[in-house]
N, C-alpha and C positions, 0 to 999 in steps of 0.2 A: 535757659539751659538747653531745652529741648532744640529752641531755635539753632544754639550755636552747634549744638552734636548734627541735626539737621546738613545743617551748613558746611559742615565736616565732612559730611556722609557723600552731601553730592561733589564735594573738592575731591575725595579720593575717587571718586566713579569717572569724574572726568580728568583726573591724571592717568587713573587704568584704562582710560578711553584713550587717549592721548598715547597711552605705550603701544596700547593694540591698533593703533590707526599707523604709527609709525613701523612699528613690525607686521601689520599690512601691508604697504607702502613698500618697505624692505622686500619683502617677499616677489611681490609684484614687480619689481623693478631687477630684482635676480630673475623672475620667469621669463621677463622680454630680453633681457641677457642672453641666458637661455638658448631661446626661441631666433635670438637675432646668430648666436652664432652655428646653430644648428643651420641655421638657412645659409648662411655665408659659406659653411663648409662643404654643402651641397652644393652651391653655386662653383666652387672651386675647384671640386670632382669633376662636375660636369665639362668645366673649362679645361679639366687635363685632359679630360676625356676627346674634347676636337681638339687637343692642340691649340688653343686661346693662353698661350703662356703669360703674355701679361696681364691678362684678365684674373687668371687661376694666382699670379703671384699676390695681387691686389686683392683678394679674396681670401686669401690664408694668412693673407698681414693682417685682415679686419679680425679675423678672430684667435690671430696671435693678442693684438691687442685688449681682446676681451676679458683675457686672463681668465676663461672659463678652464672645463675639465681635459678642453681640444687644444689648447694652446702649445702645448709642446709638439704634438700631432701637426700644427699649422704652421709652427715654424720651418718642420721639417719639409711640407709639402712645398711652402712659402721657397726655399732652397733647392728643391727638385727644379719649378716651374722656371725659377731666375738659368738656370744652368741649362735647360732646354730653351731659353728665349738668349742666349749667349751671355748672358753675365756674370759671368765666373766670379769676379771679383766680391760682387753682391751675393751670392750662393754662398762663398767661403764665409762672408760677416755672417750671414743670418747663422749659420752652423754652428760657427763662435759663439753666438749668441744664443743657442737653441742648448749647447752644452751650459754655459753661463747660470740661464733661468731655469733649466732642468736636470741636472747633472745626473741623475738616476734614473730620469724615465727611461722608457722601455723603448724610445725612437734616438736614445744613442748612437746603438750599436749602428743602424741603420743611414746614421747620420754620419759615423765615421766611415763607412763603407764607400756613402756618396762621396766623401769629401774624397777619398784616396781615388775616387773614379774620375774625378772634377780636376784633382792636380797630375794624372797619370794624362790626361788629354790633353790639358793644357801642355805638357812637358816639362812638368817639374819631378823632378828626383824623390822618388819615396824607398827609403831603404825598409824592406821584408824585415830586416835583422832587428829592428827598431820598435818596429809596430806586436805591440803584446799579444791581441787575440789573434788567435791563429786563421780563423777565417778570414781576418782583415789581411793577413800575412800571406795569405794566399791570393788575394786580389793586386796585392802589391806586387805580388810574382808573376800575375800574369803579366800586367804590364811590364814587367822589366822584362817578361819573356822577349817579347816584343820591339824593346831596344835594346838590351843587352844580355841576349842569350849566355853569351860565358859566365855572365853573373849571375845570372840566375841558377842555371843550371845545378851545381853544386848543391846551390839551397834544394833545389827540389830533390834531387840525390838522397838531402839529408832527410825530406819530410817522407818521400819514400822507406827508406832503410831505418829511421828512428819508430820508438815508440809511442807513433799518434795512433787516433781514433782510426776506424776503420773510412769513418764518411772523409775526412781531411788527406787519408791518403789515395783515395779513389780522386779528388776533386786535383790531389800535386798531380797524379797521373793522365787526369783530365787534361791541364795545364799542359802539359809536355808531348800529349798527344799532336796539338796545333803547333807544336814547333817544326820548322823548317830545317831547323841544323842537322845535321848528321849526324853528330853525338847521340842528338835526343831521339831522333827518327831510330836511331840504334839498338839503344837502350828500350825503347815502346816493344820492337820485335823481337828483343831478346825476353822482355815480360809475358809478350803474346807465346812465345814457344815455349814457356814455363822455365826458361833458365834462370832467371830471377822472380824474386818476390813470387810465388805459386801463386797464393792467395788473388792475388788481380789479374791472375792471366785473362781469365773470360772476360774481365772487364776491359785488358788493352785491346784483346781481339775484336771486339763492342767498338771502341776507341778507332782502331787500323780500318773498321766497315764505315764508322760515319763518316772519317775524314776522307775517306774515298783517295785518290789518286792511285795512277799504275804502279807504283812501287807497293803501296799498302796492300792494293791486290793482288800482286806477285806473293808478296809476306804470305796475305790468308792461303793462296794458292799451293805454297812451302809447307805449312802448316800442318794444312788440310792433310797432302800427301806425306807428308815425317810422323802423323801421329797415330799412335793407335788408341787414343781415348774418345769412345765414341761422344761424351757432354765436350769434347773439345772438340771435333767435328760438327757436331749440331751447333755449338755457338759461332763458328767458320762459316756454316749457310747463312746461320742469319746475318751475319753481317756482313754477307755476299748481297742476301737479300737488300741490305740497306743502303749497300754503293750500286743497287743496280745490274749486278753481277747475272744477269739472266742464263746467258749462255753457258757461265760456266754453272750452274744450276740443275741446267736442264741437262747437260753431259753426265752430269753424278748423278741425275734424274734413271738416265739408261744404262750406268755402266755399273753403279753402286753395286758390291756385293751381300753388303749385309741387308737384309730387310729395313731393321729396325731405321738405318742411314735414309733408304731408298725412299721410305714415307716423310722423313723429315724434309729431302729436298725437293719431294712433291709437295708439300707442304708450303713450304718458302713460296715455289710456283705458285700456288693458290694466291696466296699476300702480294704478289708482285699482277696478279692479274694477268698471268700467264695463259690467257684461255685456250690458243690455238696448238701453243707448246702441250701445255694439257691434252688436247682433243689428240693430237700425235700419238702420245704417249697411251692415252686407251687404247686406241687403236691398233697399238703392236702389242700390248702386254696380251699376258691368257693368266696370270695369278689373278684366281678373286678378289682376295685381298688388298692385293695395291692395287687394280681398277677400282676397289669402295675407297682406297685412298683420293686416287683423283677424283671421285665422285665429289667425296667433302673438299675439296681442293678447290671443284668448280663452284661448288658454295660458297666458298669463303672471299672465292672473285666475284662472286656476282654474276657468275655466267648460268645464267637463269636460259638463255637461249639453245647452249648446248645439253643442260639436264633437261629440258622439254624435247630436244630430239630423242634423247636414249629414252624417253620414257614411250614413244612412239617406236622403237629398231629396237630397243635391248632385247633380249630374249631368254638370257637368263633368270630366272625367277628370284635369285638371292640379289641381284643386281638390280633387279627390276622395283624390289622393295629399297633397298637403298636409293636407288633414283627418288622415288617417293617421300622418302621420310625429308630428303635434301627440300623437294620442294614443298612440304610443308612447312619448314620453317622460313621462307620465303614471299609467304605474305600472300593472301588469297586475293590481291589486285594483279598480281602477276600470273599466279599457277593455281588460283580457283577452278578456273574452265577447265584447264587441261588436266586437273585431275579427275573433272565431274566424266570429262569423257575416257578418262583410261577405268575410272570405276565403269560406265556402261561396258568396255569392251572388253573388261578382263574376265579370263575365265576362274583364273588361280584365285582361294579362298583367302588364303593369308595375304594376298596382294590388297586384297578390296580393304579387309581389315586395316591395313596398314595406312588405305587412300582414306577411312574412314579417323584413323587416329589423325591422320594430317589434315582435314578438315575442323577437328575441335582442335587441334593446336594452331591452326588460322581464327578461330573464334566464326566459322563459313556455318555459321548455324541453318543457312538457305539450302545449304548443299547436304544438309543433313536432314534437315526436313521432307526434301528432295527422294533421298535413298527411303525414310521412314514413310512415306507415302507409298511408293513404287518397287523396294524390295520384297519379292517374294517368300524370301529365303526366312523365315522364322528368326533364325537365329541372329542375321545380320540385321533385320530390322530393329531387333533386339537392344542389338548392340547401339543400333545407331541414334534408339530414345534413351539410353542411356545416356548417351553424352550429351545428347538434348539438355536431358535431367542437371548436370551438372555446372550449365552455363545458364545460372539464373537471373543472372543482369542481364542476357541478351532478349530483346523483347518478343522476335521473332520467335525464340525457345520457350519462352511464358507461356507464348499468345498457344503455340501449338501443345502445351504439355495441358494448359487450360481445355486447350478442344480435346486432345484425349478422355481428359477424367470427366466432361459431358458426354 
């Protein structure tokens, strides 16, 4: 009896051995699964990534195939690569097919977009009117912009004037900005000058600066001078700024009568890298105020070369600290030296201060060690192991707060 329970005992140890060797087995063989198409989909990155379109298509079939958690992800990418390597035909099946095996996943949407992009180049006919989501209805509209402006147009009319989302009606107006037609070129300028739709004017104005051409800048130009809203005015520079529009920039630079105008189109100048239009413009003004405009202006160009002059010739003292404070944020490989020596030459107190605050906002812990050594002044040496004090990662400030408290 004992034998046969025996006997029993070790027949269920080795069937439960048996289950656990095979759900091993299992397991082990989903890991290299896994494992293989984690690598394959990396490999197929990296082949979109140079341009290796048949490589990358070939690589996101292997782990379409895998039917792991990327599969729907591969088929999609598997469709991108074919349509960049010219196989339209082959991009359209896999998309069928990527709808087919995943009809819910989250690379759909994405995959419907492709496909309207794949038949709008090809030159096949997608009706907007047809296509349900509205983003996809808007991609369908560019392209018909494209071939068939009268037809489209109306549609965009309607995504404008209807009750869409704010982002869908900014994106129809996108759309109708790159039109060439006259209607639509019309209609953009009639939004830019707030006769229609208010709500997007700043955005056609935006629209009228990137697409640039002379008629757009004549618009902003109309604009500019019809309006009395100064946020409609400052969005006119900028998008003066963005088509390049320098001269006429720099004329609203000198003629502007509002302040508030005068520093925004000094401003733009900054962004466009206007340095020598700048260097003009200090040079005639006598307001303090907008001279520290241009000051931050030359900052914001990078004109590290002309703030090292005024910091040598200014001679105003509010000017002169603004010079300063510019070139402390500019990086102590550029304007270390030249503040170490306007600190030896300056007499003014709150100037020195000021070359000492732009020394710990350079992290110039050398230049500070420098002054804490060599300043006489009680106070300012003071001041300048203070800041020692507060840059505790810099070694140079350790090493010397250490020889202090010896």
């Amino acid at each position: 009896m004992r034998t046969r329970m025996q006997a029993a005992a070790v027949a269920l140890a080795l069937i439960a051995g048996g289950h656990a060797f095979r759900a091993s087995g299992a397991a082990q063989a989903q890991d290299a699964r896994a494992e293989k198409e984690s690598a394959r989909y990396e490999a197929g990155t990296q082949a979109l990534d140079e341009e290796r379109w048949e490589e990358a298509a070939a690589a996101f079939d292997e782990v379409a195939s895998l039917g792991g958690g990327r599969a729907d992800a591969g088929l999609y990418w598997k469709a991108y690569a074919q349509r960049k390597a010219g196989r339209t035909a082959d991009a359209l099946a896999t998309l069928a097919e990527l709808r087919r095996r995943a009809p819910k996943s989250q690379w759909i949407d994405e995959g419907q977009a492709l496909e309207l992009e794949i038949r709008q180049a090809a030159g096949m006919r997608v009706a907007p009117e047809t296509t349900p989501d509205e983003d996809l209805k808007l991609i369908a509209l560019n392209g018909l912009m494209h071939t068939e402006s009268s037809r489209a147009l109306p549609l965009l009319k309607e995504f404008l004037a209807a009750n869409r989302s704010a982002k869908l009606r900014r994106q129809a107006l996108f759309v109708l900005s790159q039109s060439s037609a006259p209607e639509a070129r019309a209609l953009v300028a009639d939004i830019a000058r707030g006769r229609a739709h208010p709500d997007l004017q700043t955005r056609a104005i935006q629209n009228l600066g990137l697409f640039g051409g002379a008629e757009n800048r004549q618009a902003l130009a109309d604009i500019y001078a019809g309006s009395q809203d100064v946020e409609v005015k400052k969005a006119v520079l900028q998008a003066f700024m963005v088509s390049g529009e320098k001269g006429r920039v720099l004329s609203l630079a000198r003629s502007e009568r509002s302040p508030e105008l005068r520093r925004a189109a000094i401003q733009q100048l900054g962004v466009m890298g206007a340095q020598n239009e700048l260097w003009e413009l200090y040079g005639a003004e006598s307001d303090v105020e907008v001279k520290k405009t241009i000051l931050h202006a030359f900052f914001v160009g990078g004109g590290s070369e002309r703030l090292l002059e005024l910091s040598r010739t200014e001679k105003q003292p509010e000017l002169r600290r603004a010079v300063v404070q510019s070139l402390g944020l500019m990086g102590r490989e550029r304007t270390g030296q030249a503040l170490a020596e306007m600190y030896r030459t300056e007499t003014d107190e709150q100037i020195r201060r000021e070359v000492l605050n732009a020394f710990f906002i350079q992290g110039n812990a050398e230049a500070l060690i420098q002054v804490a050594r060599a300043e006489k002044d009680p106070t300012l040496r003071r001041e300048a192991v203070s800041k020692l004090s507060l840059m505790g990662s810099n070694k140079a400030a350790l090493d010397f707060m250490m020889e202090l408290l010896k």
